[in-house]
N, C-alpha and C positions, 0 to 999 in steps of 0.2 A: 504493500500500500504506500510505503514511504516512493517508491520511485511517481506514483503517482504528486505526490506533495513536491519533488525535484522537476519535474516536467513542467508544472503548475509555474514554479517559481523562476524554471531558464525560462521558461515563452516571456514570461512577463520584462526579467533582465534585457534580454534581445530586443525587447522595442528602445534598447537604448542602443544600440549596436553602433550607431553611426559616431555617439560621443565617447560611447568603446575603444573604437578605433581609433580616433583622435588623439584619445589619451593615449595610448599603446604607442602610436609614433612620437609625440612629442618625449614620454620618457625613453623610450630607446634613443632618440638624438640627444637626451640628457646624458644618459650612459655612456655615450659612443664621448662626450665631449670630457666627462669625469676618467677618463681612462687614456686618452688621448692625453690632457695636461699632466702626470706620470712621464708620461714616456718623453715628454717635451724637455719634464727636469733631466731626466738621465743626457738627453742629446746635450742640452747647455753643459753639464755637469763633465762630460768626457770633452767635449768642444774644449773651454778652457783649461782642461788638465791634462791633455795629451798632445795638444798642438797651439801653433802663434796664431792668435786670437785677433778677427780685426774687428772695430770696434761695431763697424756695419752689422756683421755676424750676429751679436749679442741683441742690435738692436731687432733684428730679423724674432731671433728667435723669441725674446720679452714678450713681441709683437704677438707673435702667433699663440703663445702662452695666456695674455690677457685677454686677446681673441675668442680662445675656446672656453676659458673661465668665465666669462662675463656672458657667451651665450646661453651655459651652462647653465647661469643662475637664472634667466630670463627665461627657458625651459621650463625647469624647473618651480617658478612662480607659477606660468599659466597654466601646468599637467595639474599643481597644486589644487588650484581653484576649480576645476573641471573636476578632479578628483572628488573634492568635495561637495560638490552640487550634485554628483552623480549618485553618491553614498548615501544622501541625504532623501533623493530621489525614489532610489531602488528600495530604500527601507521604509518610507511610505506608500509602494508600491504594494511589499509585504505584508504591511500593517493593515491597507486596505482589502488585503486579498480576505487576509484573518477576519477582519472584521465583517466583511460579505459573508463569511463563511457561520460566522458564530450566530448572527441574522436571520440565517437561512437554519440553523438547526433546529431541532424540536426542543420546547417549553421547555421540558425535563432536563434539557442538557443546561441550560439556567444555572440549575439548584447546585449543579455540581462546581464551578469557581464558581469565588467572588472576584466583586466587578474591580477592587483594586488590586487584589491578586494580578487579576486576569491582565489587566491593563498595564503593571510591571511588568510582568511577561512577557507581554507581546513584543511592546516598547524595546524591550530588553534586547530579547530574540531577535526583533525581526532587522535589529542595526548592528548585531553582530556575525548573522547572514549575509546581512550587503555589507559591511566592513571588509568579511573574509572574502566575499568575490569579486567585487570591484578593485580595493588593496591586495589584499595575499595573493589571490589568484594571477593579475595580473602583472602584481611586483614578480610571480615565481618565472613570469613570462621573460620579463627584462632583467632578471636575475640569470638565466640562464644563458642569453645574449651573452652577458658581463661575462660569465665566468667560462664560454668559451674563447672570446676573444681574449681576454689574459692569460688563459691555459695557451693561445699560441705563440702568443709572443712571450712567454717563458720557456717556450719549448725551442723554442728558434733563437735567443741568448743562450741557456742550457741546461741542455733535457734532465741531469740528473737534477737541477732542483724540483723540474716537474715529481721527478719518480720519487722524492722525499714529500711533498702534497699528499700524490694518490694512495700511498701508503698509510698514511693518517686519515685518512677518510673514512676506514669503516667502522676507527672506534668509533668516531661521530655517529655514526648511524646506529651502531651495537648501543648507545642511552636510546633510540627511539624505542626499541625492543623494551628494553629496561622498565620504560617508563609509564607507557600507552596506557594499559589497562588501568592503572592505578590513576594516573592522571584524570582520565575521561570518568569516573566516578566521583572522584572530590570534586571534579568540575559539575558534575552534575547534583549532589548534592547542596554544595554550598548555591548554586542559583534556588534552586527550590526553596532552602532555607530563609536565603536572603528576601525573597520575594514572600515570603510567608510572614517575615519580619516586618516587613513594609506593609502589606496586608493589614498587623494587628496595629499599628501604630496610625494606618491609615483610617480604622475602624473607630477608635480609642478618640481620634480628633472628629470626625464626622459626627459620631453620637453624641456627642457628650451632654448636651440638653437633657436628651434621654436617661442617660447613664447617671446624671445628679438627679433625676424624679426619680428614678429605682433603688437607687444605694446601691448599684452595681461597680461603683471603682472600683474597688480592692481586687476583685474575682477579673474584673479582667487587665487590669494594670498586672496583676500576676499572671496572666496567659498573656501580657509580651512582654515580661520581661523573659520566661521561658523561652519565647520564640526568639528571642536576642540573642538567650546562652547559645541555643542551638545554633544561630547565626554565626556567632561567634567561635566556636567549636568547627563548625563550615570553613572558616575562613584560615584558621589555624592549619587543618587538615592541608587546607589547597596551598597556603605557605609555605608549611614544611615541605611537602614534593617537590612543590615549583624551585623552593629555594636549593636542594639536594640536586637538581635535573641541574642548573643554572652552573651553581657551583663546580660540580665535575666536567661540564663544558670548560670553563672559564681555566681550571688545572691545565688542559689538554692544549688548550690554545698556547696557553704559556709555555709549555714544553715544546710544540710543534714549532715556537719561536727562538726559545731557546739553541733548536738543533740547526734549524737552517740563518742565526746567525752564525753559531761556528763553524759550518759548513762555508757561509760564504767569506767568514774571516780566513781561514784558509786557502781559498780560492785566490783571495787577492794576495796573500804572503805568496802565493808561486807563481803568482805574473797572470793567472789565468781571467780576472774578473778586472773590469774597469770599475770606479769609483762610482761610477754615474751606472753601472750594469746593479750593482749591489745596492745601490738606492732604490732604484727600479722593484727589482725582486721583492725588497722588502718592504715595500710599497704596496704594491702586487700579492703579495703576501696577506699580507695583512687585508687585505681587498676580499684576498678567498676565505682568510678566516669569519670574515663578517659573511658573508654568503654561505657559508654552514651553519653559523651562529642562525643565520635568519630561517634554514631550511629545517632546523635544530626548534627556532621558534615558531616555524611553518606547524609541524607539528603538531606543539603544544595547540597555537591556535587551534589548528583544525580539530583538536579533542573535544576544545571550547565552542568551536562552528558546530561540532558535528551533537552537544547538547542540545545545544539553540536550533540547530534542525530536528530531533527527535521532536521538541517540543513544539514550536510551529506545526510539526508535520500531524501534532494530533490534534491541533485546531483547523489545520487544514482540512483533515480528514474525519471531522468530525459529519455524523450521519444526518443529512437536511429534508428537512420538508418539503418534498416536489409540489408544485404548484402544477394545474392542470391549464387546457390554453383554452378554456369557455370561458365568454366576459359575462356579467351578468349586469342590467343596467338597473334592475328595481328587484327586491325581496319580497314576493308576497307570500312566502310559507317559507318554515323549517322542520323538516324534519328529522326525528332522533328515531333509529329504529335497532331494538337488540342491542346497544350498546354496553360492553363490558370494560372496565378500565380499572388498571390496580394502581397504585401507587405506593413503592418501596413496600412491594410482596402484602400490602393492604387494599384490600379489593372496597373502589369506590362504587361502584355501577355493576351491576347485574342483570344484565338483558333489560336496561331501561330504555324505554318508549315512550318518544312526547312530539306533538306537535306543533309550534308557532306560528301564528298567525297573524299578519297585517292587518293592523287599523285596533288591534287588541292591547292590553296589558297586562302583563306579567307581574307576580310578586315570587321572586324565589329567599326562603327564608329558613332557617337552621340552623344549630347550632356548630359551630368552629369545627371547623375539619372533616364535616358532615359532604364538602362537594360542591358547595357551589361557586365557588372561584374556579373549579377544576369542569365544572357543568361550562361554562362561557369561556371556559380556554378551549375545550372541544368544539362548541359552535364555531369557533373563530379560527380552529386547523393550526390550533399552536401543538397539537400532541398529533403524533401520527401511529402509535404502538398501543393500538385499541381492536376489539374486536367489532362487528355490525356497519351498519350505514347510517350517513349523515347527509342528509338532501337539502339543497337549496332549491327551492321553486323544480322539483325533483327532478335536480342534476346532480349526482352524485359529488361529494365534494372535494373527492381525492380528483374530478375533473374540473374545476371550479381556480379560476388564478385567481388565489384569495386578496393577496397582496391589491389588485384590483380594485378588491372590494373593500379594503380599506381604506382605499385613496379617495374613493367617490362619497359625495357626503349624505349623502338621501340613503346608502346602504348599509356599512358596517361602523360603530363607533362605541372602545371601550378604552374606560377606564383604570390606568393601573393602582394598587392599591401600592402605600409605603409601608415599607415595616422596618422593625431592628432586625441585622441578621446576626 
């Protein structure tokens, strides 16, 4: 079902396709121009320490140097901005999808969040869906660019620094292993939590008129500050992994640096490395450690994306009340026939049968919980998981576009009732 909610959420991404792409070339000419200014040092760097220098020379190359830095950062500004409008976009695209969807479900599914819960969550989720596919997904695009283009040109100064790189690449990868499993559950817990937190504290402030005529503080000021520990418990949990996954990165890097500068101290003790080649590398170096670091952070993210997708994916997929495609322009009967309907394994209706008629009045009257808020949620096709038939002016009403009949004002019009939840 989840591919259904992924299918859902490319179609919608792809109507942005065209400032997709946009972005994708302006950061690749960003990349191309950050890797270029490197190699520009090493040229100056060997230029004046291997040969007579004319003064023109230096100016050439300054020249070319401030050239590609300054396009660099003007790139870089306007990928900025686009990035952002786009993120911004895609995760109210989501929010929107969510909210059509939760709309569309049956009464019952209601009962199950509440609306500040729910509204954390979505909020939450659905900006850190577009975060990871607008950013992650396509920095991993122009990440990879990066890190072939300086794998060649370290291969073509010399190879054995490559072959000291590749070598250190799979501890990198051997922490994904490490980590995965454990990560993607604190991650998922502590959102839960945190939004269950926000939840009560959003309750605690809403009511509170209510909550002083009942003498209810104490009982529920201690149902959040429980939901806090728990928050806070969440937050510790996902600390310490994160902070453990981080750490043993950051050992490795440092070793990895450590070797390939006595590698390259070497190299220049016996004539083999120019001054300006051993800037380079370590430059370049340092270039691929942060592209592991990020593919390292890629990861983690997507343990965090791929929460925030489960969760979307079950408001996506939540089960809706189809609407039928009969309009109807005037009500002049209703009818209830055989009606059976439980509610949480409580049976409201039992083969009940009633008629409504136009131009008449109604009194429905009982005591609490007896059905009749749940009687006018059925007329109205907010519950769909009933047994019998519902006729409007006898059209069945699972054919009937209710929504229709809401809109029009001569035919359906109710009132919602407030309560404490």
């Amino acid at each position: 079902m989840k591919k259904k909610s992924s299918n859902i959420i490319i179609k919608h991404v792809m109507q942005y396709k065209v400032r997709i792409i946009s972005l994708l070339i302006l950061s690749i000419l960003y990349t191309l121009c950050s890797i270029v200014s490197p190699y520009i040092i090493r040229t100056f760097i060997n230029t004046i320490t291997t040969s007579k220098v004319l003064l023109n020379q230096i100016y050439v190359i300054v020249l070319i140097f401030g050239t590609a830095s300054f396009i660099g950062i003007f790139l870089s500004y306007f990928s900025n901005i686009i990035e952002v409008r786009l993120r911004n976009d895609v995760a109210n695209h989501i929010i929107n999808i969510s909210v059509n969807q939760y709309y569309n479900a049956s009464i019952d599914t209601y009962n199950k969040y509440k609306p500040d819960y729910l509204s954390q969550r979505i909020m939450g989720d659905s900006f850190k869906i577009s975060s990871f596919l607008i950013g992650n997904v396509l920095r991993t695009v122009i990440i990879e660019v990066k890190a072939i283009v300086i794998l060649s040109i370290i291969f073509s100064i010399k190879p054995m620094a490559l072959v000291i790189f590749i070598l250190s690449v799979p501890l990198y990868f051997f922490l994904l292993f490490l980590c995965k499993e454990r990560l993607y559950k604190c991650n998922l817990a502590f959102k839960e939590q945190r939004d269950g937190y926000f939840s009560h504290l959003n309750e605690l402030l809403y009511n509170m008129k209510t909550i002083k005529i009942h003498a209810i503080y104490p009982k529920l000021k201690s149902k959040f500050n429980n939901a806090y520990y728990d928050y806070l418990n969440g937050a510790i949990d996902l600390s310490k992994i994160s902070y453990l996954f981080t750490n043993i990165e950051t050992s490795l890097s440092t070793l990895l640096n450590i070797v390939i500068m006595l590698y390259s101290g070497i190299q220049i003790i016996k004539g083999h490395f120019l001054v300006g080649d051993i800037v380079l590398i370590i430059i370049y170096y340092n270039e691929l450690l942060e592209i592991l670091r990020f593919s390292i952070k890629q990861f983690e993210s997507y343990q965090d994306y791929k929460v925030s997708f489960d969760r979307i994916s079950e408001i996506i997929e939540l089960d809706i009340v189809n609407d039928g495609d009969k309009y109807i322009e005037k009500i002049k009967n209703i009818r209830l026939d055989n009606i059976s309907f439980s509610f949480d394994k409580n049976k409201i209706f039992d083969k009940f049968s009633f008629e409504f008629e136009k131009g008449k009045i109604y009194g429905i009257k009982g005591n609490n919980g007896i059905g009749k808020s749940t009687l006018i949620n059925l007329i109205l096709g907010l519950y769909s998981k009933y047994s019998g038939q519902i006729y409007f002016n006898d059209y069945n009403i699972k054919d009937i576009n209710m929504k229709q009949a809401f809109f029009k004002k001569h035919s359906i019009r109710y009132l919602q009732e407030l309560y404490l939840r």
